[in-house]
MIKE-492194 format. One record per residue (C-alpha): residue in one letter; z, y, x. Coordinates in pm, whole numbers, plus 32768, in hexadecimal, padded with zeros to 4 digits. Example, Ala and Ser with C-alpha at 12.3 -4.5 7.8 and 13.67 -1.06 7.14 Angstrom:
<sites>
<"A",<830C,7E3E,84CE>>
<"S",<82CA,7F96,8557>>
</sites>
This chain:
<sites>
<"X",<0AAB,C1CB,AB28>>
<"X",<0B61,C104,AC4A>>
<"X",<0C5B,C014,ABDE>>
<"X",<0DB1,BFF9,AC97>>
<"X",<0D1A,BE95,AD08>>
<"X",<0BCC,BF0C,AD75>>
<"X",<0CAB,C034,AE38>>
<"X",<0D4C,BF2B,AF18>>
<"X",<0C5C,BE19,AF38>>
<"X",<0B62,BF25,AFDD>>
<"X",<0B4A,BEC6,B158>>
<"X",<0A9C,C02F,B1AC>>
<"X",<0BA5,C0F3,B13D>>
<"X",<0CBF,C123,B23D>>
<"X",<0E22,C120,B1F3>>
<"X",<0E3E,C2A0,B219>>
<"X",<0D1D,C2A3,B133>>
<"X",<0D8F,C1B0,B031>>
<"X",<0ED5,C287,B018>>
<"X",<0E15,C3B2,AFE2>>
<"X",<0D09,C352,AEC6>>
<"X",<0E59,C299,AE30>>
<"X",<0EBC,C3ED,AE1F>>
<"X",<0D96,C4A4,AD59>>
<"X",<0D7C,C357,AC53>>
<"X",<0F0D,C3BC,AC04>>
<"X",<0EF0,C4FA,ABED>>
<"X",<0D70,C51D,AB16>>
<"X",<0E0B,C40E,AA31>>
<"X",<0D32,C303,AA9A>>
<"X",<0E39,C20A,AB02>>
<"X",<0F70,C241,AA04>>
<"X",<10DE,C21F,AAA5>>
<"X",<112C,C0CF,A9D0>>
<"X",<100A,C051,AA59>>
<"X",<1029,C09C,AB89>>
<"X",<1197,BFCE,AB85>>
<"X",<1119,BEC0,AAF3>>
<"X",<1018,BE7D,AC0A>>
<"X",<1163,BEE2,AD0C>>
<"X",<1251,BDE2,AC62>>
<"X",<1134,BCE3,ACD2>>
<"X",<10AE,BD65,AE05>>
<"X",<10F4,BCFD,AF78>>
<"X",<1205,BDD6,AFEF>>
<"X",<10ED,BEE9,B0CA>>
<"X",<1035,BF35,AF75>>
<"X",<1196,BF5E,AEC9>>
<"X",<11D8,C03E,AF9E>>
<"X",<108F,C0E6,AFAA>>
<"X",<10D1,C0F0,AE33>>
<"X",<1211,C193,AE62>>
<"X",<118E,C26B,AF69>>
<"X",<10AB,C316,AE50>>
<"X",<11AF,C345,AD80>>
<"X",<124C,C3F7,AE84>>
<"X",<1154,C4CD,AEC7>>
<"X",<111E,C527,AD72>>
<"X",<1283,C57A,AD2E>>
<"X",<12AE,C666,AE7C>>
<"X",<11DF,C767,ADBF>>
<"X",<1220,C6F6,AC44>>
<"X",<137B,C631,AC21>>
<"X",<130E,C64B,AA7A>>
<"X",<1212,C52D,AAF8>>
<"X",<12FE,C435,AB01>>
<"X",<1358,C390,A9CD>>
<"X",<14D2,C2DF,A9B8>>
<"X",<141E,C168,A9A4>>
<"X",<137D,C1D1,AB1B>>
<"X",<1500,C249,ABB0>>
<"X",<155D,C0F3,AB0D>>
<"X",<143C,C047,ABE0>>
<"X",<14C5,C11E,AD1C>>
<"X",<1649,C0DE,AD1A>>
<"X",<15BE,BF54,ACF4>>
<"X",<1500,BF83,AE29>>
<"X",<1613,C00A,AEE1>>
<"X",<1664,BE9D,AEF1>>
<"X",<1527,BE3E,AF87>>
<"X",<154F,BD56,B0CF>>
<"X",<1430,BE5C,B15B>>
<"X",<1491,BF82,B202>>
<"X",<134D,C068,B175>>
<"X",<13AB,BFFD,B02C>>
<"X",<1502,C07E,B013>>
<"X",<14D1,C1C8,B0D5>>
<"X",<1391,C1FD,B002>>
<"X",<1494,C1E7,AEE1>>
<"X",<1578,C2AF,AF44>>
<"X",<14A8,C38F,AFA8>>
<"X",<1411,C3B2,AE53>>
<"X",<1586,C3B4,ADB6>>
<"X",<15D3,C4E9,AE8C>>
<"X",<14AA,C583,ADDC>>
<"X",<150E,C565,AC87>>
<"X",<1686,C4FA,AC6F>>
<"X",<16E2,C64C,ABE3>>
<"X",<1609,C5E6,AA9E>>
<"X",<16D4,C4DB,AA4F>>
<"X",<184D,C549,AA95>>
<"X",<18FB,C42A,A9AE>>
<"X",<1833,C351,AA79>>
<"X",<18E3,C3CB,ABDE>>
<"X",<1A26,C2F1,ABF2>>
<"X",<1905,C1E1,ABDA>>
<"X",<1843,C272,ACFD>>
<"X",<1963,C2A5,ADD3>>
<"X",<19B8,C129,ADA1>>
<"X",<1849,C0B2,AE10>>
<"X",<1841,C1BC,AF19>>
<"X",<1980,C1A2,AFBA>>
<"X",<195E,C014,B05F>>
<"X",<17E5,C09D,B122>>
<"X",<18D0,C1CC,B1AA>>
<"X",<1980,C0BD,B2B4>>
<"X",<1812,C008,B2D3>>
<"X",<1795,BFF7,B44C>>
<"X",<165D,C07B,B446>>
<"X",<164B,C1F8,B444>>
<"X",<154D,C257,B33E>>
<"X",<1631,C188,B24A>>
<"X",<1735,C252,B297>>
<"X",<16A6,C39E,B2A9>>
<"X",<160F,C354,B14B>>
<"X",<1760,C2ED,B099>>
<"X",<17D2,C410,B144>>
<"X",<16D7,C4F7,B0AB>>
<"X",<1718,C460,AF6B>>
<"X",<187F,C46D,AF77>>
<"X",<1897,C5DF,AFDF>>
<"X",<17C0,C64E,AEB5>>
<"X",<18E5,C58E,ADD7>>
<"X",<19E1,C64D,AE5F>>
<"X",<1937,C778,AE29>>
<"X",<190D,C74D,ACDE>>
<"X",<1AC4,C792,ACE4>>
<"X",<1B23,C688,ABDC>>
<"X",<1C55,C5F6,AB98>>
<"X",<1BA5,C4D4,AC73>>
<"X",<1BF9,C5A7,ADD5>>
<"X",<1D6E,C547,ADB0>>
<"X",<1D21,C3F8,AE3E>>
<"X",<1BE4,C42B,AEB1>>
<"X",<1C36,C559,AFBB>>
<"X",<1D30,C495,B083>>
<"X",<1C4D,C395,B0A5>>
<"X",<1B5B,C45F,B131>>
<"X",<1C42,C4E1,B204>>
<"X",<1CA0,C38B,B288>>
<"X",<1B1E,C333,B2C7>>
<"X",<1AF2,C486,B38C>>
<"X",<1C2D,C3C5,B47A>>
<"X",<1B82,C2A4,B4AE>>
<"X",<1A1B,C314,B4C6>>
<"X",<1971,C34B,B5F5>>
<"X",<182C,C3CD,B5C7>>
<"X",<184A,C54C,B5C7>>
<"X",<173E,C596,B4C2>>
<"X",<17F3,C4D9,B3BE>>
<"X",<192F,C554,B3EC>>
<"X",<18B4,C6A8,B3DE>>
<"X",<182E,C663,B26A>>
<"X",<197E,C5E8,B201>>
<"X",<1A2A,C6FA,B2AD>>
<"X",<1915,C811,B22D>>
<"X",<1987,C777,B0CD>>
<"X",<1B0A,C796,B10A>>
<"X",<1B0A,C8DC,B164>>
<"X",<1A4F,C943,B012>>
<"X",<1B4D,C88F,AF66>>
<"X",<1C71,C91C,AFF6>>
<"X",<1BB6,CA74,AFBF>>
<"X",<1B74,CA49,AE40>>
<"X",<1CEE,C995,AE0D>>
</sites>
């Protein structure tokens, strides 16, 4: 059995690779989500988010994964000074925010500031994120909708405003 530590110390295995057997231990049960924070909250910021990145993964295909302790782990890292950290969070909120509806106002508070952050994956991320909030049509999309309409004014990538837009447009179809 391969220990989280033994996972990332191992100079053979590539980054693509490390990601991928990170995978497998979450999902056979070999490395535990609590664990797997733990060694996160410590880790240099690239193994966070390689950490985070598995959790992702996992969730894609089985949002259930995710326990409410590892969405607390991922709205922290959505303060993370390193970009892969905080789209790899986001990310993995996206997956799984319809779980934990109380928990949205929340999530649209941590999400919300990397929505205006320069780099694009941020954005796009948040963006993901955010969209899956609204389309969850709670009380919540009374504030939350004209903000999103005021980040699809000032955005200019075209692939994220056409996630916020995409989301709008459900909304206004299900009002």
């Amino acid at each position: 059995m391969m220990t989280l530590e033994e996972l990332f110390a191992d100079p053979l295995l590539k980054a693509k690779d490390r990601s991928a057997h990170l995978r497998v231990l979450l999902l056979e049960g070999t490395i535990k989500v609590p664990a797997l924070i733990a060694f996160a909250e410590k880790a240099k910021p690239v193994v966070k988010a390689t950490c985070i990145e598995g959790l992702e993964y996992v969730t894609k295909a089985k949002p259930e994964f995710l326990p409410e302790a590892a969405l607390d782990f991922c709205l922290r890292a959505l303060k993370d000074k390193e970009p892969r950290v905080k789209w790899e969070a986001a990310r993995t909120i996206a997956n799984t925010i319809q779980r934990f509806p109380a928990r949205a106002e929340e999530a649209v508070k941590a999400l919300l500031p990397n929505a205006s952050y320069e780099g694009t994956v941020v954005r796009w991320s948040a963006a993901h994120a955010l969209a899956k909030v609204i389309s969850m049509r709670t009380p919540l999309n009374r504030t939350l909708i004209p903000k999103a309409e005021a980040i699809v004014e000032r955005e200019t990538e075209n692939s994220i405003r056409k996630i916020y837009e995409a989301a709008l447009k459900r909304a206004a179809k299900g009002a």
